[in-house]
C-alpha positions as CSV (number, residue, x, y, z in Angstrom):
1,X,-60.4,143.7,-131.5
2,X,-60.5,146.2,-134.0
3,X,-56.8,147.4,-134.7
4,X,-55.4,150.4,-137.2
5,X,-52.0,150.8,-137.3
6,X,-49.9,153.4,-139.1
7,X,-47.0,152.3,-140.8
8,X,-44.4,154.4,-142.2
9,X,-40.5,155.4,-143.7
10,X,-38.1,157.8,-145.2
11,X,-34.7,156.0,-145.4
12,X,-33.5,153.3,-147.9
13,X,-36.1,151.7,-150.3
14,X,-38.8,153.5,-147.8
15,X,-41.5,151.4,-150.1
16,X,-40.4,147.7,-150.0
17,X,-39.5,148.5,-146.3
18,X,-43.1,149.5,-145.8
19,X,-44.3,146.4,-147.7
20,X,-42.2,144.5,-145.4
21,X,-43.9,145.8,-142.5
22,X,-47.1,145.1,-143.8
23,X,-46.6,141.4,-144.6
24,X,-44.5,141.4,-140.4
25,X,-48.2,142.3,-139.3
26,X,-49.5,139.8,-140.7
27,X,-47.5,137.2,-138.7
28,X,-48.3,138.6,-135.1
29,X,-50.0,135.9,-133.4
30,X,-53.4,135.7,-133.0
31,X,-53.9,138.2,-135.2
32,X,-55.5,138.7,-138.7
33,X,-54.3,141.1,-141.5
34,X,-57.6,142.3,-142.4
35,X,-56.5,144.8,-144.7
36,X,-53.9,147.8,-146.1
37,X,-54.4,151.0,-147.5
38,X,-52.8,151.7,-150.8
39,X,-49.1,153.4,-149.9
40,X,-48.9,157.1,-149.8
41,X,-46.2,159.4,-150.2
42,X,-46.0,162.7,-148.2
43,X,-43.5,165.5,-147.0
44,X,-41.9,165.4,-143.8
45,X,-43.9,167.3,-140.8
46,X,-41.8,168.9,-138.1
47,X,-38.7,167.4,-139.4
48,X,-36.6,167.0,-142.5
49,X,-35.0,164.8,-145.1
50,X,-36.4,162.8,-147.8
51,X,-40.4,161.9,-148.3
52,X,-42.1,159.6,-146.6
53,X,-44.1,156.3,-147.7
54,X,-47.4,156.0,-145.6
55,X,-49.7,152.9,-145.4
56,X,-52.5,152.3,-143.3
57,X,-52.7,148.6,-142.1
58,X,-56.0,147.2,-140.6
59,X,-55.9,144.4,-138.1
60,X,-57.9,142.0,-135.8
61,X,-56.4,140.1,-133.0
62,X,-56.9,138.5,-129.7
63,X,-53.7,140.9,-128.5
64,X,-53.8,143.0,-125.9
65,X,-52.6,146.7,-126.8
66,X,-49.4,146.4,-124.8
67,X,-48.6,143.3,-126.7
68,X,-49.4,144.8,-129.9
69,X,-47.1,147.5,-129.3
70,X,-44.4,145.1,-128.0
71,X,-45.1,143.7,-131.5
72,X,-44.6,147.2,-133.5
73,X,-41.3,148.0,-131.6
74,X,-39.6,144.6,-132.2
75,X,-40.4,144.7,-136.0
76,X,-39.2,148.6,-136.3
77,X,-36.2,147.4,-134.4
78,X,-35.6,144.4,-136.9
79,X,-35.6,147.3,-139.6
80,X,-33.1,149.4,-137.8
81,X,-35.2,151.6,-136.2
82,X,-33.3,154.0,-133.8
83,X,-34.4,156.8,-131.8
84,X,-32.1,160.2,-132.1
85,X,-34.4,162.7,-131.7
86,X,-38.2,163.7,-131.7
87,X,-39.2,163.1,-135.3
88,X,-35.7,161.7,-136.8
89,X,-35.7,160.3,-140.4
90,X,-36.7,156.4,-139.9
91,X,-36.2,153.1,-141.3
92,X,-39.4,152.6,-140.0
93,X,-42.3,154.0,-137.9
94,X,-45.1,152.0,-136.8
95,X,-48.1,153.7,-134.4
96,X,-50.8,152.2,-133.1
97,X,-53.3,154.6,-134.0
98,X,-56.5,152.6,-132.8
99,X,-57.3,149.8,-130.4
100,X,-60.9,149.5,-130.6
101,X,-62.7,152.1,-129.4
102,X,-60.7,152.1,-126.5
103,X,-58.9,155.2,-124.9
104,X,-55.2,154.2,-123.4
105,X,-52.9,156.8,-121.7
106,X,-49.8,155.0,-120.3
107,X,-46.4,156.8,-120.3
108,X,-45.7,154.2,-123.0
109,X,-49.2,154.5,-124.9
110,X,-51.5,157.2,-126.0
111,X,-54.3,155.6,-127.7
112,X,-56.2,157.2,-130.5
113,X,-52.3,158.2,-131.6
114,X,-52.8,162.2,-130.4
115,X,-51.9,163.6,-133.7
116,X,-53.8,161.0,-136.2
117,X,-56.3,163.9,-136.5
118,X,-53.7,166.1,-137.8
119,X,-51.8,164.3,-140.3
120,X,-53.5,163.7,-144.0
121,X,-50.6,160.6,-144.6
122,X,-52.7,158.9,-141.7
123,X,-56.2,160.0,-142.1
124,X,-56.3,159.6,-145.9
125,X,-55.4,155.6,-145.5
126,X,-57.7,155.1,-142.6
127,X,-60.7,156.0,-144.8
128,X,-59.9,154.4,-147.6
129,X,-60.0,151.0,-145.2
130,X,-62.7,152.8,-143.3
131,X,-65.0,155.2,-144.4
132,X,-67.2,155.6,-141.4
133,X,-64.3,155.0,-138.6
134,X,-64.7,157.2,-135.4
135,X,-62.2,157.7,-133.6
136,X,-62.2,157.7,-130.2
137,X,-63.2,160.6,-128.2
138,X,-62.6,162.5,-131.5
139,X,-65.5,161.6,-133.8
140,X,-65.8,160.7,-137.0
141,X,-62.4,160.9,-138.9
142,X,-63.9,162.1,-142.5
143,X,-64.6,165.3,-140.0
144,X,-60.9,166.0,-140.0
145,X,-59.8,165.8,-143.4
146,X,-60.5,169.4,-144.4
147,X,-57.8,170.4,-141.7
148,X,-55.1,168.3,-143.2
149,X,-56.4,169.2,-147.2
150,X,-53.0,171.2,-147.3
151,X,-50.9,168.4,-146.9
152,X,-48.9,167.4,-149.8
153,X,-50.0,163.6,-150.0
154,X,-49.5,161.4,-153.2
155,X,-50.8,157.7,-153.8
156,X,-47.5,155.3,-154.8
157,X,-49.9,152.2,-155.3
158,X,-53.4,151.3,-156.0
């Protein structure tokens, strides 16, 4: 399976942190690191504090999406995650943006991530890993990147 997930973080070294996730993905079982988008650095949306650091991380695995997102909430915990409120300053912050082109709606999972079309720090990476992605239900992503041109976003790494 197919498998984008968004990684990001605004507290401590917010970079090595985000590397550190990155290289975590790698070690899921049964699944591949396929690739990563450079790491981006962009203003808080709907929240404060300091900037974030965004990568884009491209998998494939034999996972199902439950287990995958299992996966994503044990290594954000391992980072200190917490939870305090809707859009809180984080150690760590890994979505599950795409699962194929599959279409999940649990109480625990919305899959395509419902606001991947609105944030540049998420579209910006996906294309540079994929420039012809469509996202499920939505289209093709390079179709939403005009929306989101306003978005202060700033490349950290090659």
């Amino acid at each position: 399976m197919r498998i984008f997930v968004g990684i990001g973080a605004n507290l401590g070294d917010a970079k090595v942190t985000v590397g550190k996730a990155i290289d975590a993905l790698a070690q899921l079982p049964d699944t591949t690191l396929v690739a990563q988008s450079a790491m981006f650095g962009s203003a808080p949306i709907d929240s404060t504090g300091d900037d974030y650091v965004n990568a884009v991380a491209e998998l494939a695995s034999s996972l199902s999406a439950t287990d995958i997102l299992q996966h994503l909430q044990a290594i954000e915990l391992a980072h200190g995650r917490e939870r305090p409120y809707r859009n809180a300053p984080r150690t760590l912050d890994l979505d599950l943006l795409m699962y194929g082109m599959e279409e999940i709606s649990t109480i625990d999972l919305q899959v395509p991530h419902p606001r991947m079309t609105e944030r540049a720090f998420v579209l910006l990476p996906l294309l540079q890993l994929a420039a012809d992605v469509s996202i499920p239900g939505k289209g093709l992503a390079q179709d939403y990147v005009a929306a989101v041109a306003e978005q202060r976003l700033q490349k950290l790494s090659p």
